[in-house]
N, C-alpha and C positions, 0 to 999 in steps of 0.2 A: 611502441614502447621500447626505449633500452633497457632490456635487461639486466646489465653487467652496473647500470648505475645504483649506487645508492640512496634511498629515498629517505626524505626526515622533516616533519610537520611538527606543528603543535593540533595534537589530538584530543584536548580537552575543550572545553569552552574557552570564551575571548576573554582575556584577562582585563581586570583584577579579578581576584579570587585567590581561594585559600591558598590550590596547590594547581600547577601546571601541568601536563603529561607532555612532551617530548616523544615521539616517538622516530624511530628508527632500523628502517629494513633494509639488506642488501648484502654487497659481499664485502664493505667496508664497514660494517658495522662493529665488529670488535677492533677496527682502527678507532673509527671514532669515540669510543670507549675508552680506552689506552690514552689519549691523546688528550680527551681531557677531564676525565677521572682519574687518571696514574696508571688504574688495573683493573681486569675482571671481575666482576665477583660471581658466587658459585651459581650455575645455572638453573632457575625460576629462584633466586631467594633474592630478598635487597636488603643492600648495604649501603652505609651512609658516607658517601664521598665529597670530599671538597670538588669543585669544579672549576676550573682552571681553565681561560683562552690559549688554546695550541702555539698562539704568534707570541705574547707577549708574556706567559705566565700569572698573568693580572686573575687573581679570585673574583669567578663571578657568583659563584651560591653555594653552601651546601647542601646537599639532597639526595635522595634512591636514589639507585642503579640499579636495575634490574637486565639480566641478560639472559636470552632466550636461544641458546643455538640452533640451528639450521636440524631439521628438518619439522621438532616441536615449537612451533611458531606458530603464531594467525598467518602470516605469509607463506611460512612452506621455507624460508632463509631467515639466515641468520638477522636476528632482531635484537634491540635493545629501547629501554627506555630513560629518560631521564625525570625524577617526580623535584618537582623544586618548586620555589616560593612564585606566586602566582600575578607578581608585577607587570605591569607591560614593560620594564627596563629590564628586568634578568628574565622574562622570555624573551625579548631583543634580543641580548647578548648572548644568551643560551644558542639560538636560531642563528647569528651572523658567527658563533664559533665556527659550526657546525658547515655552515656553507663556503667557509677558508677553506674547508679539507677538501685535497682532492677527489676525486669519484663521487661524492655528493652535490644531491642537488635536492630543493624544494619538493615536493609531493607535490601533484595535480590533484582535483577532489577525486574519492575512490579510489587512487591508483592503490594504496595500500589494498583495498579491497579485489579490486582486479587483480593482483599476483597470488591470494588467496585462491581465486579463480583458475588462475592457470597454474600453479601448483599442484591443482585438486586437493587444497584443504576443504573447499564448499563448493557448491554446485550453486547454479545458479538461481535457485527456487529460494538456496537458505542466504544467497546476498538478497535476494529480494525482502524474504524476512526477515534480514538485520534491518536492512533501510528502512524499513517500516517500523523496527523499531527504535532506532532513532528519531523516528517521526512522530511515535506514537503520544495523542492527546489524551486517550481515555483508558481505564481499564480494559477494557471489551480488546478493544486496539491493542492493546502491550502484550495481554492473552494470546490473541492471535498469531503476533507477531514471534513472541516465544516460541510456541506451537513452531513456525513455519522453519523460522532459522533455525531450529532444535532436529530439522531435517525429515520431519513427519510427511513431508508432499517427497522429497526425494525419496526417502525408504517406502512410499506407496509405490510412485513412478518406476524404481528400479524392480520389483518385485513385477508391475507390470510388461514392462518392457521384456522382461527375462522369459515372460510367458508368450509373446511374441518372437522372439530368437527360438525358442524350443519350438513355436510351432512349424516356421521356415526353416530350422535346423529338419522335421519331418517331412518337409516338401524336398528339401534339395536332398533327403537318402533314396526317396522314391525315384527323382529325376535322374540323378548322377551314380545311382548305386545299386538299382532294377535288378540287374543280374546276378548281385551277389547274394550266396545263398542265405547269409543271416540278417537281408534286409527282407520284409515281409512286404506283398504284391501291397498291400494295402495301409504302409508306414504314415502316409497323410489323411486314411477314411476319418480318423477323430479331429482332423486340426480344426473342420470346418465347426464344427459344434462348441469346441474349445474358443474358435473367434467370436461364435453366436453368444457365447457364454460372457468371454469377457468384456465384449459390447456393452450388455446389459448392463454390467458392474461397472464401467468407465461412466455410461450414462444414466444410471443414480446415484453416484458423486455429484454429475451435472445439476440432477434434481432439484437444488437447494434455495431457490428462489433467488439467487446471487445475495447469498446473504454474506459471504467470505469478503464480495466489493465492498456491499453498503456497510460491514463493519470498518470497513478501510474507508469509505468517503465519504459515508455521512450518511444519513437518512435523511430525504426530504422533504422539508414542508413546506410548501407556496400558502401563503395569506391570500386570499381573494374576496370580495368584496365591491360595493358599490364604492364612490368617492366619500372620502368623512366616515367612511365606516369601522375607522378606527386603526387601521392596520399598522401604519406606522409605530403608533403610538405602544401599542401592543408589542412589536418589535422591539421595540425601546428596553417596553417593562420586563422582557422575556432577557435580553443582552444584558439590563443592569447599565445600561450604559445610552446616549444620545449617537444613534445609530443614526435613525434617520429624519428627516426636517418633521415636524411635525408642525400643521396649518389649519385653519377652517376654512382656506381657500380649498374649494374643489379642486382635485386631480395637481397636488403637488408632486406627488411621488411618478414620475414618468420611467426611469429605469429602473433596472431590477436591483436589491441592494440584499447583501447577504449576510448573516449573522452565523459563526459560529458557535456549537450549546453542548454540553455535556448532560445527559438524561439518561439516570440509571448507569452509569457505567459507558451507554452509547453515544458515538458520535452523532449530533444533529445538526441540520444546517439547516434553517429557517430563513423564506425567502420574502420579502416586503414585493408589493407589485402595484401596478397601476390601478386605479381603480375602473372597475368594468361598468358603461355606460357610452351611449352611442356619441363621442368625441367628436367634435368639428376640426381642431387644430391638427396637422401632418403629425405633429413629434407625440401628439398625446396617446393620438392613434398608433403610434408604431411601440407606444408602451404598451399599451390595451394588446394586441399581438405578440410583445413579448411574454407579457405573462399567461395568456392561453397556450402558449407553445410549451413553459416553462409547465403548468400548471395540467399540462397533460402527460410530461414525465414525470411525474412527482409519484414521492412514494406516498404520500398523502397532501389532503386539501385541506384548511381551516375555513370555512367559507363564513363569513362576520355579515350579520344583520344586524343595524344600527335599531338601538332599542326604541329612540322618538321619535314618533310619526313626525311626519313631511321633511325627510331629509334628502338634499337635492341627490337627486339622481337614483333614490332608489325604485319608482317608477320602470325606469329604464332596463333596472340591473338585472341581467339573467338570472336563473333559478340555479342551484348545484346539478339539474337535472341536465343542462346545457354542457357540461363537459364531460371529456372523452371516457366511453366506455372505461370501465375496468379501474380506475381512479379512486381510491377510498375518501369519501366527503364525510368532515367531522362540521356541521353547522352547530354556528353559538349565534347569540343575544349581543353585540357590544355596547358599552356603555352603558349598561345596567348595574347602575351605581346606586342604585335603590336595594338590590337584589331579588326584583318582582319574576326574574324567569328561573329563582335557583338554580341548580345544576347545569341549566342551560346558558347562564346568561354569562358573561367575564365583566369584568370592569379590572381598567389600572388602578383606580383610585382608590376602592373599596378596601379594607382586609379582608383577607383572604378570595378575593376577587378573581383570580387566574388558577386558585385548586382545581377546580374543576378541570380546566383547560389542559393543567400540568400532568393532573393524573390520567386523563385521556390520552395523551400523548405518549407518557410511561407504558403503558397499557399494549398501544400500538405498537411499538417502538420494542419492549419485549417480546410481546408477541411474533413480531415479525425475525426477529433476530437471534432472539434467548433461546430456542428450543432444538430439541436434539445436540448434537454429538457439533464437535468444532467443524468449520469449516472446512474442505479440503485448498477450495479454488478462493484463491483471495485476488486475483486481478483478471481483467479480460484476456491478458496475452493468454492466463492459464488456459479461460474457458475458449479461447479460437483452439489452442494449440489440442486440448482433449476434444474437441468438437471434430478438428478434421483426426484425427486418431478413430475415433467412434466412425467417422463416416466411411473411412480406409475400412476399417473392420467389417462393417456392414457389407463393404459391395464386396468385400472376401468370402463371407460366409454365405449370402445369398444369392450371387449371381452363380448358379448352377452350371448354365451354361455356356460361362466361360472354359476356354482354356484354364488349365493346372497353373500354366508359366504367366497369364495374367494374374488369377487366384493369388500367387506368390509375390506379385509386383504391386500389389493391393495391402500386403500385407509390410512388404518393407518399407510403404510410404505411412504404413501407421505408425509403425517403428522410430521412422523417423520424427515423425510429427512429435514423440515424448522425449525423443533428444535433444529436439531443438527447445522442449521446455526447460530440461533440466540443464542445456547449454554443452550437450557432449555432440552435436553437430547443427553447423551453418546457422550460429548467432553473431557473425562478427560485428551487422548490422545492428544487430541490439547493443550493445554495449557499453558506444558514446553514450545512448539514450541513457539507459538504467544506471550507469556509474554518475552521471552529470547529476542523481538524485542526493548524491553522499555529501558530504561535508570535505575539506581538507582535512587531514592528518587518519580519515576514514579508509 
């Protein structure tokens, strides 16, 4: 990245729309202000300027200016914004002023957010919970997301982190300072308990059933079933929308097709699948295989029993007792459009035909998510990253019979492992990855 360049996006939505955001970071930024607004205005207040092309003087809008000096910024530099009418021709003209001026240039997605990053306005736990909340579909999700950028995983991390420097701060007085009389023979006997201790504490954070993910990605449900056992159709009625083909042909649905759902607040993601019966044809079969494989990561299973005898393929169809251990199986009735299995049975067609099915899922769905205190760990980098932290800590406090000088080499690699979470060492690798998440003018 060139630093010295100035950066400037439209960081609102794609226009049309009411109002635009312009924004603008760097060390030209109260050029580009001057230039074609006339002048300043007082810093964090806005003021309503005409807007003016630097080259030709020609009025292109008027609207806010807001300016934000260096070092009270989201960037950490001098910033500015421009708020105007939300045309695609005056954000054109707004945007080709702007890229006249010398030392400007277009934003890449996240750069704005990446100088926030090396600035040390945020860490990189609270860019991960902004993206998120930019992202964010459901309440549960925006929760989250607030929580995280609000800096609640950093002010844990730094607090632990700090307890790991204090306790190799005690190894290296004992190693480098033995002799001197106000160091005591024994300055690192408590570190090792202090590691035992905050093990523990790193690894019931872990505890939480990865419920930080599944609030972030969805909780999921695989439909399973014989052929004709309704699943598509069900999927349909659950999206509100013609998801997927629906047939009386046996075994239409061959890949897996995914619906996104908002339930209670939580993200859901409901998965249509093949229907399960011993298939002659290669492509059928390699759908029947995707949804066992699917259907054994799931965080739960709907498993649909067609309610009229002799329907092809149910003979065939395995029992819920056939898939993998540990699996939670919600079995219903489909097509009981009569309403002869009550609570058990769903039909689309019915009123009120899928309560049951709706509130069984609410049910799980809270269950699994709603309970206790927020999340700490809302992605995997988190849980690898505290995972080898915990495991550093471990072979610190328990292996006895090491050397002191390994002891301490155990612990600076735990040290490190919360660094590279919060991005104060060796993430340069992550960065493409997590910034490519943002939007432009982000």
């Amino acid at each position: 990245m060139q630093q010295m360049d100035t950066l400037y996006a439209l960081s609102s939505g794609a226009p049309p729309s009411g109002v635009a955001v312009v924004r603008i970071s760097g060390p030209a930024s109260r050029l580009a202000v001057e230039s074609i607004a006339g002048s300043l205005p007082q810093p964090r207040a806005a003021a309503l300027r005409v807007l003016c092309d630097p080259g030709t003087g020609e009025v292109l809008d008027k609207g806010l200016v807001l300016w934000f000096p260096a070092p009270a910024s989201f960037t950490g530099e001098d910033c500015a914004e421009f708020h105007v009418h939300g045309g695609p021709a005056v954000v054109s003209a707004v945007l080709s002023a702007l890229g006249s001026l010398e030392g400007l240039r277009m934003a890449e997605p996240g750069e704005f957010s990446r100088r926030a990053l090396e600035n040390g306005k945020l860490d990189l736990t609270e860019l991960e919970g902004l993206s998120d909340l930019i992202a964010a579909q459901t309440q549960a999700q925006r929760r989250q997301a607030v929580t995280q950028s609000g800096g609640r995983l950093r002010q844990q991390l730094e607090g632990w982190r700090a307890e790991i420097i204090h306790m190799r701060a005690m190894i290296e007085a004992e190693l480098d300072f033995a002799d001197e009389d106000d160091v005591p023979d024994s300055a690192a006997e408590s570190v090792w308990r202090d590691a035992d201790s905050l093990t523990k504490r790193i690894g019931h954070s872990l505890d939480d059933e990865n419920r930080g993910e599944l609030i972030r990605s969805g909780f999921e449900i695989v439909l399973l079933g014989p052929p004709n056992s309704g699943k598509s159709s069900l999927l349909n009625a659950l999206a509100a929308r013609e998801a997927a083909i629906v047939s009386e042909e046996a075994g239409t649905t061959r890949d897996l097709i995914e619906v996104q759902l908002d339930v209670g607040g939580y993200a859901v993601r409901v998965v249509d699948t093949a229907g399960i019966r011993q298939a002659e044809g290669v492509v059928e079969r390699e759908g029947i295989r995707r949804a066992r494989d699917r259907a054994s990561q799931a965080d739960l299973v709907i498993w649909l029993i067609p309610s009229a005898s002799g329907e092809a393929g149910v003979a065939e169809a395995p029992t819920p007792m056939d898939l993998e251990d540990g699996v939670p199986v919600l079995t219903f009735h489909s097509k009981d459009d009569s309403g002869a299995f009550l609570s058990a049975g769903i039909s689309v067609v019915r009123e009120g035909g899928l309560t049951a099915l709706v509130e069984a899922i609410r049910e799980r769905v809270a269950a699994r998510l709603g309970k206790g205190d927020d999340p700490i760990v809302t992605r995997r980098r988190h849980r690898e990253c505290l995972e080898n932290c915990v495991a550093a800590l471990r072979q610190a406090a328990e292996n006895e019979h090491l050397g002191i000088e390994l002891r301490a080499e155990h612990l600076r690699r735990a040290g490190d492992a919360l660094g590279r979470l919060t991005g104060i060492v060796d993430v340069e690798d992550l960065l493409d990855v997590i910034f490519s998440e943002f939007c432009v003018g982000k």
